[in-house]
C-alpha positions in Angstrom: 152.8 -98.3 254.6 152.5 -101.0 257.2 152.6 -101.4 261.1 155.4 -104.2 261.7 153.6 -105.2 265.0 150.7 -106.5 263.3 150.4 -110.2 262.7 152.5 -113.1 262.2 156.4 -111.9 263.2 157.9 -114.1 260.8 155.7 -113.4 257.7 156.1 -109.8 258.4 159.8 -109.7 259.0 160.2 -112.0 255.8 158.0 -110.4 253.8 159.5 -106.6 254.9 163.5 -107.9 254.7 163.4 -109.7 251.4 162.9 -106.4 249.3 165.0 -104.5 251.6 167.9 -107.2 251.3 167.7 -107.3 247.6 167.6 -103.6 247.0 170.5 -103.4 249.5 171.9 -106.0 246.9 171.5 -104.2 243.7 173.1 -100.9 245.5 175.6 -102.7 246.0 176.1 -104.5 242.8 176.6 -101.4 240.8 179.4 -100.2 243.7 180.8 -103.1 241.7 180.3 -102.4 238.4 182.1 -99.5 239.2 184.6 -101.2 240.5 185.0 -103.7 237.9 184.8 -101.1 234.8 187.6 -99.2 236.9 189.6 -102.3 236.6 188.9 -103.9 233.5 189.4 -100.4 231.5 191.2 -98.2 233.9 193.7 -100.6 235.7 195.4 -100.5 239.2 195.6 -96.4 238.7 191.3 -96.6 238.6 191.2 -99.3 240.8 193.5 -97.2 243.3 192.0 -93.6 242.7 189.0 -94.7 243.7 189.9 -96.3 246.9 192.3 -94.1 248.3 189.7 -91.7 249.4 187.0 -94.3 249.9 187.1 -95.0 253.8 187.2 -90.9 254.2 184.2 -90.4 252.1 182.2 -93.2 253.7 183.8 -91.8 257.2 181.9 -88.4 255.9 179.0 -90.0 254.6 178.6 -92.5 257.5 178.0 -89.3 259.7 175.2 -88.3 257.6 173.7 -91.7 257.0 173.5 -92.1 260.9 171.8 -89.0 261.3 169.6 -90.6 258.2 169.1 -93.4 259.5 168.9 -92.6 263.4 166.3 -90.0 262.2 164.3 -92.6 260.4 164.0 -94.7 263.8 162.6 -91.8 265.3 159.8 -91.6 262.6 159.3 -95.2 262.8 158.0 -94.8 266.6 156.0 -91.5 265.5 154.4 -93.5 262.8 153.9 -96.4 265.7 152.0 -93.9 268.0 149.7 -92.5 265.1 151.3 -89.8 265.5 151.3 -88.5 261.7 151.2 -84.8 261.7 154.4 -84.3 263.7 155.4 -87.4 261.3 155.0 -85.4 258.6 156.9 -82.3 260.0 159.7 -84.3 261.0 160.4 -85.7 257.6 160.5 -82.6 255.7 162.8 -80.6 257.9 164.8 -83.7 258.6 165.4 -83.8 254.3 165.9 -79.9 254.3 168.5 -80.4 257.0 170.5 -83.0 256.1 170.6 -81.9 252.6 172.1 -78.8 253.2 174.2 -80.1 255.6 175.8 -82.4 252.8 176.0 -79.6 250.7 178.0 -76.9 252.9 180.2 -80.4 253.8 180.8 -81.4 250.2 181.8 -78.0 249.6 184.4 -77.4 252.9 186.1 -80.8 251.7 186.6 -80.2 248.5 188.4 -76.7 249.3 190.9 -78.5 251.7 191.4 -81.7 249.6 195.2 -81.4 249.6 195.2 -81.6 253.0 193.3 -84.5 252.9 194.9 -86.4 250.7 198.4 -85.7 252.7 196.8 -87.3 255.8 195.7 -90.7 253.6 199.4 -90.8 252.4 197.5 -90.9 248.5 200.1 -91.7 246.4 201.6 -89.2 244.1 201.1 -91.5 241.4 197.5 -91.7 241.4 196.5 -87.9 243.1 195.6 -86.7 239.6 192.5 -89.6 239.1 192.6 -89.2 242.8 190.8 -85.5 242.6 188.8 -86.3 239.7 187.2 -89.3 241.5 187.1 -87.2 245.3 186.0 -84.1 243.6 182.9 -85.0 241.6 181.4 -87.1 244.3 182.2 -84.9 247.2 180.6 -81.9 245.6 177.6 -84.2 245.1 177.7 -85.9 248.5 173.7 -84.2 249.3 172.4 -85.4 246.3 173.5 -89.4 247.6 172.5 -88.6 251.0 169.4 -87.2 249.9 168.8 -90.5 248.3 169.6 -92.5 251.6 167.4 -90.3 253.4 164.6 -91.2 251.0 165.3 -95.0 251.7 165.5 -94.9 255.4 162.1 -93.1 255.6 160.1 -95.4 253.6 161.5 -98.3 255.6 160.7 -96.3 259.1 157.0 -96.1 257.2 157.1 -99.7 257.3 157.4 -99.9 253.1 160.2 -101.8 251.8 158.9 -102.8 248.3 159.3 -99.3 246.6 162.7 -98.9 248.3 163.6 -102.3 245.9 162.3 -100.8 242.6 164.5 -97.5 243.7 167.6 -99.5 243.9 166.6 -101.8 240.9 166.1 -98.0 238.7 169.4 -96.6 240.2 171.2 -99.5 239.7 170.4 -99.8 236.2 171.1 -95.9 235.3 174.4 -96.3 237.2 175.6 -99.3 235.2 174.2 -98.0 231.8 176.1 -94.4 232.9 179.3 -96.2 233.5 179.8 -98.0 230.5 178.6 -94.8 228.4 181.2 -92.4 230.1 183.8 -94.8 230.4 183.6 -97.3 227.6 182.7 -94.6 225.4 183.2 -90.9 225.9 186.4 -92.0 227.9 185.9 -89.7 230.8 187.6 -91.6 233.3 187.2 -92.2 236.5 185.4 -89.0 236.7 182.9 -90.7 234.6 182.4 -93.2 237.3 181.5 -90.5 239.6 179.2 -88.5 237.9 176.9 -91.6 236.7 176.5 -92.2 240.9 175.0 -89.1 240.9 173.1 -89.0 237.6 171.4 -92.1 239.2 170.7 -90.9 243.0 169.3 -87.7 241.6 166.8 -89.2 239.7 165.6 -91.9 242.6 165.6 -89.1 245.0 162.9 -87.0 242.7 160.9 -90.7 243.1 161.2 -90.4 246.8 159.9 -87.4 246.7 156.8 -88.0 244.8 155.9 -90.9 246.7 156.3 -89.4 250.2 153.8 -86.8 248.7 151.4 -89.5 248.4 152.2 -91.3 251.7 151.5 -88.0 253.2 148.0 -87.9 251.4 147.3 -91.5 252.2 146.8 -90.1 255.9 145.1 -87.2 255.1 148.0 -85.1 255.3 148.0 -83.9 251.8 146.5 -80.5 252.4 148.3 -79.8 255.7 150.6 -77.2 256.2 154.0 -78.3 256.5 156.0 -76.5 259.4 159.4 -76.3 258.8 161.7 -76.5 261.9 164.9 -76.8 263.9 162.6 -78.0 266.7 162.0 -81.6 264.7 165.9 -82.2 264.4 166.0 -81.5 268.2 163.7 -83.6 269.2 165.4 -86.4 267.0 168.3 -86.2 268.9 167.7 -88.8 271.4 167.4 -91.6 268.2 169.6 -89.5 265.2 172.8 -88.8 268.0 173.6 -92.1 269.4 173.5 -93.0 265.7 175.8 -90.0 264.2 178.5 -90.7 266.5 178.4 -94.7 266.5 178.5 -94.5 262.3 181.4 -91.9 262.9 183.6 -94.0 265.5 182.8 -96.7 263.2 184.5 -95.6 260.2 187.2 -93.3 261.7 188.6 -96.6 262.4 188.3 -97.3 259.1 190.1 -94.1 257.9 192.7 -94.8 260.3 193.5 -98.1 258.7 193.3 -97.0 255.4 196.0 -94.2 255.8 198.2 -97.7 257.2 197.3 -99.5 253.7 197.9 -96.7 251.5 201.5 -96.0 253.3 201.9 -99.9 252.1 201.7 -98.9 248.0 199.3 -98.8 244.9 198.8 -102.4 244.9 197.4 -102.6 248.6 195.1 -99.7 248.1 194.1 -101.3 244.6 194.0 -104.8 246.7 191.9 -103.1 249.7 189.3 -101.4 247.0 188.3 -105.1 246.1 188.3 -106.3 249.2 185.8 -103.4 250.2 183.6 -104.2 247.9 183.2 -107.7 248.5 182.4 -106.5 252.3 180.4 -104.2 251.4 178.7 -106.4 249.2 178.0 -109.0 251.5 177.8 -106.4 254.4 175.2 -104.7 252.9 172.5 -107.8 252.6 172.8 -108.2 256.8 172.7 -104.5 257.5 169.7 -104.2 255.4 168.4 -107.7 257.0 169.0 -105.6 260.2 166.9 -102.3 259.7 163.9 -104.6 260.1 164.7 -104.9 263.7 165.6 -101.1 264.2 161.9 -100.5 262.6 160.1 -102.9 263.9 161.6 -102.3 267.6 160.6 -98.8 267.0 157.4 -99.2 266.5 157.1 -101.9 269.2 158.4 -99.0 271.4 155.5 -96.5 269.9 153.0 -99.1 270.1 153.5 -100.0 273.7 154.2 -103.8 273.0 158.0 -103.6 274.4 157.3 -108.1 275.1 157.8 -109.0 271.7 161.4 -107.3 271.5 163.2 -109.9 272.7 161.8 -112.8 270.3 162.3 -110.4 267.1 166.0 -110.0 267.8 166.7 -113.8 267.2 164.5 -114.0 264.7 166.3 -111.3 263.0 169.6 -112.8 263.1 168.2 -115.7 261.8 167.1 -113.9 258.9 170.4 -112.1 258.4 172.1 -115.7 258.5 169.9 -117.2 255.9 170.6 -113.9 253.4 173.9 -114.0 253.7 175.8 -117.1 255.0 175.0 -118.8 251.1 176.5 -115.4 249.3 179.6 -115.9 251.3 179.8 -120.0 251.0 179.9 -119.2 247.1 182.6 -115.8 247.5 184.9 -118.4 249.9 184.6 -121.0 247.1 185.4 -119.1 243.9 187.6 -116.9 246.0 190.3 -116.7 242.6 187.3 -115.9 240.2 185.5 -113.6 241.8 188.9 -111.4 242.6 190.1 -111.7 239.3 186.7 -109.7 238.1 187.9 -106.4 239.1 191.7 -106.8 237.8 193.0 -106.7 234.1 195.1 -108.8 232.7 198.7 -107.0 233.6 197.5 -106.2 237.7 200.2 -106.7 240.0 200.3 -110.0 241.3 200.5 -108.5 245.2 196.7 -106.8 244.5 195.5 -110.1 243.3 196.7 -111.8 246.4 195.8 -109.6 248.9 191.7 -110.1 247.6 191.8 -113.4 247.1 193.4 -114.2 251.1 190.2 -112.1 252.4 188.0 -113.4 250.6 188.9 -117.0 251.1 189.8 -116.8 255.2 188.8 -113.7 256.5 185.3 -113.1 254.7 183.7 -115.9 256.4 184.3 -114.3 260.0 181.6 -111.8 258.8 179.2 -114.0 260.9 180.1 -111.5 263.8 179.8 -108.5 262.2 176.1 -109.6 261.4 175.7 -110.0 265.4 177.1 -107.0 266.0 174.8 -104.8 263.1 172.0 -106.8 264.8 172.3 -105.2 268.2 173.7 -101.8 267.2 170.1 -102.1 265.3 168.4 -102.8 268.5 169.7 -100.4 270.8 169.4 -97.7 268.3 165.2 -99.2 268.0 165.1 -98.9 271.9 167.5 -95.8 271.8 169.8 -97.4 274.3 172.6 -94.9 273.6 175.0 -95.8 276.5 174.9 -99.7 274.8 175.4 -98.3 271.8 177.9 -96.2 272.6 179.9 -98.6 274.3 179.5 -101.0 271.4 181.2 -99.1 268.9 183.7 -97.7 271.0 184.6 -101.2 271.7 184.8 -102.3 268.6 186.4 -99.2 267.0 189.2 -98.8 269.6 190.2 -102.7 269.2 190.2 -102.3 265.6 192.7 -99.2 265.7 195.0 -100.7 268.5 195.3 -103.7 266.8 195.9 -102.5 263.4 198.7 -100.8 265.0 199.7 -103.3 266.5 199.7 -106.9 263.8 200.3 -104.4 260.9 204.1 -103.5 262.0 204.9 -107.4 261.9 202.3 -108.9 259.4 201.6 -106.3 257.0 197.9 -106.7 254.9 197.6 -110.0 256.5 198.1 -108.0 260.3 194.9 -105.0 259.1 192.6 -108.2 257.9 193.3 -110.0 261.2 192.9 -106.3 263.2 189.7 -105.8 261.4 188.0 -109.8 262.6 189.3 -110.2 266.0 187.5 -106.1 266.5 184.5 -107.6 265.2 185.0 -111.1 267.8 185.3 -108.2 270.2 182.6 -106.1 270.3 180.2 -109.4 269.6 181.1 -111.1 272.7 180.3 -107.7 274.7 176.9 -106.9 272.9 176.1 -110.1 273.4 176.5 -110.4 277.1 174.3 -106.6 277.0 171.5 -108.5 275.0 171.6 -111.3 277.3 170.6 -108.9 280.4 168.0 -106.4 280.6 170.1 -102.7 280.6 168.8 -102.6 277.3 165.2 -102.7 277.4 163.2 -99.4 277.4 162.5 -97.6 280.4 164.4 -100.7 282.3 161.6 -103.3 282.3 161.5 -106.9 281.7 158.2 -106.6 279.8 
């Protein structure tokens, strides 16, 4: 555990990121194994099946997750003030709660799946890997969440290096599951599925243990742990703001999904690669990012509101130096890296669609670091009506455009939708960060 407000910012921020960014990498790299196996052995049907449901389930996840993550911010100040025995309450009704909240959820989607898939427009010819694929995770949603729970914690504790070795063990069970169930026994894209959870369930009994041990560290070990409502509560003020900003987020997302999948297989097969290459890429920012959220949190706890302001550019700094070479190399190979995730007999429409992202939109990614940047410090400072506007912005130009450029330029007219919402809501954060509103309790500290 470490207090982020100690020392040299640089060294800390470096030092705290790097572990964070490369476990965020190795999360994401077997998200595309997954998608590569489903490729390489299953075609455009596995390719498809698993992306026709994807912007729902992460639109259901992402609701959880910013509870998660919201939650975390909140334990980050606690553990800022010393405030350690409330800390420790905190955590373990905030893991009872959002657990079985991901279970009753799994279980209420998977009974009205039919519906579901009507309103994506899944096509008929890929419902049956569809289910398989929607099913198994759905059902399983608490164990993942449980897992990103775990993650967010530890960060908010100021640890970042077990985190890494969590993502390096799950990464490595969910690869070695995939090509066992798939290569070998055949199962499918269900296969696919059940490996994700094989490999969360495991890191989340690690998390476990060692927030047993964090708890002991600071002489908590022995104390009673008080189990209540009242913690989630008093989380509101951080875990809201961040619940509805991950939702608005990704209903746009689900929105222009339903759009791509009314286009064919080959754009949802298409879109599923060029998710992952986002999310890829995405992923190394946003977990750039939570060192701001964390360490603005405890700056907040700690009193020292002055060195805020300084932290945020030195974050996006950081998040430029992670990512900026990963996308110079994606722009470059553009053909090769696409042409991972498709066999040799994909539709020649799929191809194309990944490889024009990749090569001119991916590089406009720039602004959706900006924009993770601030959302991560309002949520630090728990500016809610910043961050509320934020997403809103962003969400509502995202939709409206989609609308709009998709009627006249098809997959090219979502891509373009998707950048100029991100150009968007930069430019207005921006202006935010450049004032005052921000800062908490109003001062210019």
């Amino acid at each position: 555990m470490k207090d982020l407000t100690k020392g040299n910012t640089l060294k800390t921020f470096l030092i705290f990121a790097i572990p964070l960014v490369l476990g965020g990498v190795l999360s994401q790299g077997y998200n595309l194994v997954d998608t590569i196996i489903a490729g390489k052995m299953l075609g455009d049907t596995g390719l498809a099946a698993i992306g026709a449901t994807g912007s729902f389930v992460t639109l259901i996840s992402s609701v959880l997750w910013g509870f998660g993550g919201g939650y975390a911010v909140y334990i980050a100040r606690l553990f800022g003030s010393k405030d350690f025995k409330k800390m420790k309450n905190c955590i373990v009704s905030g893991g009872v709660f959002i657990s079985l909240s991901a279970l009753i959820m799994g279980i209420v989607l998977f009974l009205i799946k039919d519906p579901i898939f009507d309103l994506l427009k899944v096509d008929e010819s890929i419902r049956k890997e569809t289910f398989e694929y929607f099913g198994t995770y759905i059902l399983g949603l608490f164990i993942i969440i449980l897992n990103n729970f775990g993650f967010s914690i530890m960060n908010a504790l100021g640890e970042s290096t077990y985190p890494f070795f969590m993502s390096l063990i799950s990464a490595l069970l969910n690869i070695l599951g995939n090509i066992i169930s798939v290569a070998f026994l055949r199962m499918g894209v269900f296969g696919i599925a059940a490996s994700s959870l094989f490999a969360a369930f495991v890191v989340d009994i690690f998390y476990i243990i060692r927030l047993r041990r964090c708890f002991a560290e600071l002489g908590l070990g022995k104390e009673r742990t008080e189990l209540s409502f009242k913690y989630i509560k008093d989380s509101l003020p951080y875990a809201g703001p961040n619940t509805f900003q991950q939702t608005v987020l990704y209903i746009a997302g689900v929105i222009a999904s339903s759009i791509i999948n009314g286009m064919g297989a080959a754009a949802t097969a298409g879109f599923i690669v060029i998710t992952r290459i986002y999310d890829f890429c995405a992923q190394i920012y946003h977990n750039s990012a939570k060192t701001i959220s964390n360490y603005t949190a405890q700056c907040v706890g700690a009193g020292k509101t002055d060195k805020i302001r300084s932290g945020v550019w030195l974050g996006i700094a950081q998040g430029c130096a992670f990512v900026l070479p990963v996308i110079l190399l994606c722009m470059i190979f553009s053909e090769p890296v696409c042409y991972l995730f498709f066999d040799a007999d994909a539709e020649r429409e799929a191809v194309e669609i990944a490889v024009t992202f990749t090569k001119y939109f991916l590089p406009f990614i720039v602004f959706q670091l900006l924009c993770n940047v601030f959302h991560a410090l309002f949520r630090g400072v728990k500016s809610t009506k910043c961050l509320f506007i934020s997403t809103t912005i962003g969400a509502v130009s995202r939709i409206v455009l989609t609308f709009i450029l998709a009627r006249f330029y098809n997959m090219n007219g979502v891509l373009c939708a998707w950048v100029l919402s991100w150009v968007i809501e930069t430019v207005y954060s921006l202006i935010i960060f450049m004032g005052d509103s921000w800062l908490p309790q109003n001062t210019s500290k």
